[in-house]
C-alpha positions as CSV (number, residue, x, y, z in Angstrom):
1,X,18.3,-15.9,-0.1
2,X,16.0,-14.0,-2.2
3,X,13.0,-12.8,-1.7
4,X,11.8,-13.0,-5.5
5,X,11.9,-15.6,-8.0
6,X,12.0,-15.6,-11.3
7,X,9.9,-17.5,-13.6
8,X,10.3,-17.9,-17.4
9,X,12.4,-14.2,-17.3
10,X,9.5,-13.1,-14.9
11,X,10.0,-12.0,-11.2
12,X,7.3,-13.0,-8.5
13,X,7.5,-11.3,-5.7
14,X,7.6,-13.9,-2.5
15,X,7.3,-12.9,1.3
16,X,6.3,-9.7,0.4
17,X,6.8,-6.9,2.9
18,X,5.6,-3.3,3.9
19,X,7.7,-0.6,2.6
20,X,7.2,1.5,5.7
21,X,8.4,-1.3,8.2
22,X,9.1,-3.9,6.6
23,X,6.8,-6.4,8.2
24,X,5.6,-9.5,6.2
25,X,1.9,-8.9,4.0
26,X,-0.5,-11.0,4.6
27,X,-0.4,-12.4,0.8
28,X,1.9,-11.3,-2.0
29,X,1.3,-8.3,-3.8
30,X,1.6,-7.0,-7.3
31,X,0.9,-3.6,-6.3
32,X,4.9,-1.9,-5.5
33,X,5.5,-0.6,-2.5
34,X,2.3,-1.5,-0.7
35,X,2.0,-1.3,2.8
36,X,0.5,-3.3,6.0
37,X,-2.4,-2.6,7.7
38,X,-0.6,-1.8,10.7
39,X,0.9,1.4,9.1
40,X,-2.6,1.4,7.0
41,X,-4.1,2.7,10.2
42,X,-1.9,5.5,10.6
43,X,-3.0,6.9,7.7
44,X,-4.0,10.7,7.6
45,X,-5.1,13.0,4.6
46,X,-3.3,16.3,3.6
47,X,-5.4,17.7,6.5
48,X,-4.2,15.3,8.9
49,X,-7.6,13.8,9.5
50,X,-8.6,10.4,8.9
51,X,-8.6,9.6,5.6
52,X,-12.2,9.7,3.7
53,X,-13.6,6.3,1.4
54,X,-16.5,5.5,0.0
55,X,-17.1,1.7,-0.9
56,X,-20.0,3.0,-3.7
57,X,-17.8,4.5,-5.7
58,X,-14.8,3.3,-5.2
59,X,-13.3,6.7,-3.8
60,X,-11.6,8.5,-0.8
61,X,-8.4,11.1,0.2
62,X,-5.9,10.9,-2.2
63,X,-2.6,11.1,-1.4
64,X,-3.0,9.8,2.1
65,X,0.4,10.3,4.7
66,X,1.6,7.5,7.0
67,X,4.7,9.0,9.4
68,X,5.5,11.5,6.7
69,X,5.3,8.9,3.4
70,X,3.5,9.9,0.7
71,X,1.1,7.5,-0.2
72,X,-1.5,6.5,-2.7
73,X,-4.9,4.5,-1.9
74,X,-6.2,1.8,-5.2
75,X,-9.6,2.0,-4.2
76,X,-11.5,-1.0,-5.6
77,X,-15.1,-3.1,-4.2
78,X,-15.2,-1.2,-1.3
79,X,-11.8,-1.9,0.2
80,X,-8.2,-0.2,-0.7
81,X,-4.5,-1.0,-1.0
82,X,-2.3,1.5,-0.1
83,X,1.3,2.0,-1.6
84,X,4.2,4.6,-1.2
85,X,4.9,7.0,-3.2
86,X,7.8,5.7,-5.6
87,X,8.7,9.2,-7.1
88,X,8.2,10.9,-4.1
């Protein structure tokens, strides 16, 4: 079985899961190859420290690392999604 549908020729995304290990997301994502919090945590900036954010202005460490994947951070009202790389 899938896990997509398609809708009127567009595909929603069902049971979505982390691209690093694959473990179901707590809701469904439009963001590609977001990742759970579990590997969230893991997270380090190019220096290897924990990554910076700042919920005022919607900022922090860009790209971030999780066991060698790339990553990016959407920062938005004070909280983050973070995604893999795609091109990397």
């Amino acid at each position: 079985m899938s896990d997509a549908m398609e809708d009127e020729g567009i595909v929603v995304a069902m049971n979505a899961r982390c691209a690093i290990c694959c473990r179901t997301l707590d809701s469904d994502s439009d963001y590609p190859g977001r990742i759970c919090d579990h590997c969230d945590k893991r997270a380090v900036n190019a220096s290897g420290l924990e990554p910076s954010a700042d919920s005022v202005s919607d900022s922090g460490d860009n790209p971030v690392y999780v066991d060698g994947w790339r990553c990016f951070r959407r920062h938005h009202l004070g909280g983050w999604v973070t995604m893999v790389d795609q091109c990397d």
